[in-house]
C-alpha positions in Angstrom: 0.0 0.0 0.0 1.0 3.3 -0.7 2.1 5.9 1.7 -0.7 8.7 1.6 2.1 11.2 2.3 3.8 10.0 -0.6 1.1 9.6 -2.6 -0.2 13.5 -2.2 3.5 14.2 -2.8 3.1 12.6 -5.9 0.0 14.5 -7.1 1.3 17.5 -6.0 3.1 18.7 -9.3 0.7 17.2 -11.3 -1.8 19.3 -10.0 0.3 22.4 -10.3 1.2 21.7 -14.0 -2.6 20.6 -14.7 -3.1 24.8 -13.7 -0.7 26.1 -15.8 -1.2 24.3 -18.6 -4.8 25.2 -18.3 -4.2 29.0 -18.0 -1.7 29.2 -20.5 -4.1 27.9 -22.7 -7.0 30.2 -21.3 -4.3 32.7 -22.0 -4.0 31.4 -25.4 -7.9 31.2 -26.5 -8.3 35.1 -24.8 -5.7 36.5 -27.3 -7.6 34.1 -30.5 -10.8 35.8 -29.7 -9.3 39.4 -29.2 -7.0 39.1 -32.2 -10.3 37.3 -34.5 -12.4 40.5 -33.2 -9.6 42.7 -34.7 -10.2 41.1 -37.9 -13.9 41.0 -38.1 -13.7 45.2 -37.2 -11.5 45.7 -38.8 -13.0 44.2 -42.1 -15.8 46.1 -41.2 -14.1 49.4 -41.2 -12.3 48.4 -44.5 -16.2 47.2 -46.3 -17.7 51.0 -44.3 -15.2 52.8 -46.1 -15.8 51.0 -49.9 -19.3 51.7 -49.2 -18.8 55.1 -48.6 -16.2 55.7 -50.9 -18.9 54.0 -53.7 -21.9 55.9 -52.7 -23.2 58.3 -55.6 -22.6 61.2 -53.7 -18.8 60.0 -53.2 -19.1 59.5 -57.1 -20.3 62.4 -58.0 -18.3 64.7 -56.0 -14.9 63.2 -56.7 -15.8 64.2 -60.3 -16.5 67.5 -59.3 -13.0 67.6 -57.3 -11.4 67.7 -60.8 -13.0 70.7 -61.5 -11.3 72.1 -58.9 -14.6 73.9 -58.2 -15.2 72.0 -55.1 -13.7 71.6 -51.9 -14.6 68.3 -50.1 -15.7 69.3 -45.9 -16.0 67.9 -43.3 -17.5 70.3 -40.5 -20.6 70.6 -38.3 -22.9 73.8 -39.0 -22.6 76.0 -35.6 -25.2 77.2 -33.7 -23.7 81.3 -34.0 -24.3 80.9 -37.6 -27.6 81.9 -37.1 -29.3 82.8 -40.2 -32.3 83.9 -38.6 -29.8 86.9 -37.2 -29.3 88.2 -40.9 -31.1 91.8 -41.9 -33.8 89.6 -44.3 -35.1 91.1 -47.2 -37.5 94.0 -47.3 -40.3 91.9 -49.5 -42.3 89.9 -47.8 -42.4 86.1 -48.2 -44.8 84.5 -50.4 -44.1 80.8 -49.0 -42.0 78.5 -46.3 -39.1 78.5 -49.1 -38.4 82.3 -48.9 -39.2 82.2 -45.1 -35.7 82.1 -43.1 -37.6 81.3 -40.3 -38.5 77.7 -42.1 -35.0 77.2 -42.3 -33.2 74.4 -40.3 -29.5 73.7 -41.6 -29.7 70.7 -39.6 -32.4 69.3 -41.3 -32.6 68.5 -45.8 -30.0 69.9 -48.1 -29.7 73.5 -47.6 -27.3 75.9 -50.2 -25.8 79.0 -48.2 -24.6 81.2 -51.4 -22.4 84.2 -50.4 -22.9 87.1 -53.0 -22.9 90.5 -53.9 -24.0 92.5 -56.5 -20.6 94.1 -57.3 -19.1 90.8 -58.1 -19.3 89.6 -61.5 -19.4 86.0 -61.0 -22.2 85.9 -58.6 -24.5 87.8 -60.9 -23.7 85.2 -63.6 -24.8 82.2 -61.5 -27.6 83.7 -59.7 -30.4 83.0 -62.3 -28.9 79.0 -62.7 -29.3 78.9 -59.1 -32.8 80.3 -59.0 -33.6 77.7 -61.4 -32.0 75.2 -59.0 -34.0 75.8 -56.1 -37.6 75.9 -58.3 -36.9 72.8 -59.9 -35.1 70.7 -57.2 -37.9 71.3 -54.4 -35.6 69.2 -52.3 -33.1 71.9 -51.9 -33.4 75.4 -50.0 -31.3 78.4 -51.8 -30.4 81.3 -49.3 -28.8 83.8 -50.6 -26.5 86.3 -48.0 -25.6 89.2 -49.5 -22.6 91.7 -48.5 -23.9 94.6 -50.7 -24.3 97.6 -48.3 -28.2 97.8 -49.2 -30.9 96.4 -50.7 -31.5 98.9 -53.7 -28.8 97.4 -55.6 -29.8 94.2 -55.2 -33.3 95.3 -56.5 -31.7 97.1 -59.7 -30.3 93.3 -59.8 -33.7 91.3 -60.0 -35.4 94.1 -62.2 -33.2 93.8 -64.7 -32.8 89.8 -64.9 -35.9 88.3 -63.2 -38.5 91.2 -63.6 -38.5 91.7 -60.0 -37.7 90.2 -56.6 -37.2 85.8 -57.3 -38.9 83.7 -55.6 -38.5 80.4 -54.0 -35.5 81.4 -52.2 -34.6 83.2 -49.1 -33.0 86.2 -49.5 -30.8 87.4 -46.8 -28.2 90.5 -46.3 -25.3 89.9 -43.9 -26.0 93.4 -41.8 -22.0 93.1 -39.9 -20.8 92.6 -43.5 -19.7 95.3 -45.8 -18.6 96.0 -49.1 -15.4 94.9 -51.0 -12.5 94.3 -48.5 -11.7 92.0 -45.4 -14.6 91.2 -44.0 -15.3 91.6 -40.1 -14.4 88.4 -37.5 -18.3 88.7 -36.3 -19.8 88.0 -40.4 -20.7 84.8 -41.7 -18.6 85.0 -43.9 -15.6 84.9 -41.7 -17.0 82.1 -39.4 -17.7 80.0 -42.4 -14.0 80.8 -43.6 -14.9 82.1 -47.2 -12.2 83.7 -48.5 -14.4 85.4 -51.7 -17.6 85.7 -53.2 -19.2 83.8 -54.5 -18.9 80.6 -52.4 -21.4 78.3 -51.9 -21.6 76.1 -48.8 -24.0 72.5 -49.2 -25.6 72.1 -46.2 -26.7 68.1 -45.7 -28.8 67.2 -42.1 -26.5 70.1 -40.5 -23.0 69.3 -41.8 -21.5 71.0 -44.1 -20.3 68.6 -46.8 -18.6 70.7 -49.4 -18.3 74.0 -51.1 -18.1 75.5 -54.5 -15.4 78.3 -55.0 -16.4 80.9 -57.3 -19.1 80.8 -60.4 -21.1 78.0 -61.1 -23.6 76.9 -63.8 -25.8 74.9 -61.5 -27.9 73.4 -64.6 -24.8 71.4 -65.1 -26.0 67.6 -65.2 -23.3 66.7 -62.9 -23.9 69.1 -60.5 -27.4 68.1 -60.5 -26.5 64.8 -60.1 -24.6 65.6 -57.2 -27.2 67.2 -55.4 -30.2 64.7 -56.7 -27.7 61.8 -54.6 -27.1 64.2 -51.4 -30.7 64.5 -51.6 -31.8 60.8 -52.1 -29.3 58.8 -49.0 -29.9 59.4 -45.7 -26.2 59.4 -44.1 -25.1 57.4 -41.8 -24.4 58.5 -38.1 -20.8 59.2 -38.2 -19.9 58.6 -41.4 -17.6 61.5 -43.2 -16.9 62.2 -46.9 -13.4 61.1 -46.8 -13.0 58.4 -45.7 -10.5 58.0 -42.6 -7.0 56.1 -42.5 -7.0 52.6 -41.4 -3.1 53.2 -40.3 -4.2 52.9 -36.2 -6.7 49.9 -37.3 -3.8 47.9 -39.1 -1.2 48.5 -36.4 -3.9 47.3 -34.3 -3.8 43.9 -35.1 -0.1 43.8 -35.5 0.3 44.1 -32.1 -2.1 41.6 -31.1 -0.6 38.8 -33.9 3.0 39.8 -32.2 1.8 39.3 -28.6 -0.2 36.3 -29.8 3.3 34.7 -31.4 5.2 35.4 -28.4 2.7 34.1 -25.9 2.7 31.0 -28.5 6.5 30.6 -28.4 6.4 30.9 -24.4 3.8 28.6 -24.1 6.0 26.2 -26.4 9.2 27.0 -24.3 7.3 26.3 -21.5 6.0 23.2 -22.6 9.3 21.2 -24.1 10.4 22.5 -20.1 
């Protein structure tokens, strides 16, 4: 018979390698599951971003880029760019589209056109841009002028339109002024315009891109562009360029390297 000292001597290491081997091979499963979730976010980042990059708007606008006429952004539209602040026009609106109380940046596509009557290019792509807004009833046009008054403006619409347009808001920027650096309290300067005109596309309250100077708006691609903005709802999160997947990809380095090394331990450890 064996001696029960001996005999719990005896089971003794077992027991204690029995543990280790068990946690090294907890150990082991822990870092497969943490290293296979890397993968499937990461994949998921990687099939966001195609999406994204694949979506019409993406499409279109990348065209556009080319053009050098737009400038892709990426921003959030601010609460102190309050439109309803802006001196509004002295004829009264005949519906909720010329009403800049109606207007919620944060909600549709809105188009925030910066203009003036002394600039050449802004006059040229007014009436397209008129013809926008009453054809694409999707999209609200406001226009913020940085003319000193409104008689000029009025000369303006006599002479093209046969009097004030409708179907957009018209709007006068009253800390604004003539030609020349603008004050820091305009829209213009919290936007960051750096001329006129500039156009800023509004989408569910961020501020997706911009077109820098004159546009023909009747353009089919630029219709295009703004039939797609119009037609996807976007995603929560989501921005038009689509972000690196450097940190992602160092990510699961790491994890593969520690899961080698814990491997090779667990090897060492084992032939020990």
């Amino acid at each position: 018979m064996l001696d029960p000292l001996s005999a719990a001597r005896y089971r003794g290491p077992m027991s204690v390698g029995s543990t280790a081997s068990l946690g090294r091979k907890v150990i082991q499963w822990v870092f497969l599951g943490l290293t296979l979730c890397a993968f499937i976010g990461y994949g998921s980042v990687l099939l966001g971003q195609r999406i994204q990059s694949n979506s019409p708007e993406e499409v279109q606008l990348n065209n556009l880029e080319a053009t050098q006429k737009f400038q892709r952004l990426d921003q959030s539209w601010q609460s102190q760019w309050n439109l309803a602040a802006m001196e509004r026009s002295p004829w009264k609106a005949q519906s909720a589209k010329e009403d800049v109380l109606q207007v919620d940046p944060n909600k549709g596509l809105v188009l925030v056109n910066l203009w003036a009557t002394w600039c050449e290019p802004c006059k040229a792509e007014f009436p397209s841009m008129v013809k926008l807004a009453r054809e694409q009833p999707g999209v609200t046009l406001v226009f913020v002028s940085y003319d000193n008054n409104w008689e000029a403006q009025l000369r303006f619409f006599n002479q093209h339109f046969g009097g004030v347009p409708r179907g957009v808001v018209l709007l006068r920027d009253p800390a604004g002024k003539g030609q020349g650096t603008q004050p820091p309290d305009t829209l213009w300067q919290g936007l960051g315009a750096t001329a006129v005109p500039e156009t800023f596309i509004v989408r569910n309250g961020d501020v997706v891109s911009k077109v820098i100077g004159g546009l023909n708006w009747n353009h089919p691609e630029v219709r295009q562009y703004l039939l797609a903005l119009q037609s996807r709802t976007p995603l929560v999160g989501c921005q038009a360029t689509p972000r690196s997947s450097a940190p992602g990809a160092w990510l699961l380095f790491v994890l593969l390297m520690g899961l080698v090394v814990i491997r090779r331990r667990m090897c060492v450890s084992g032939r020990g």
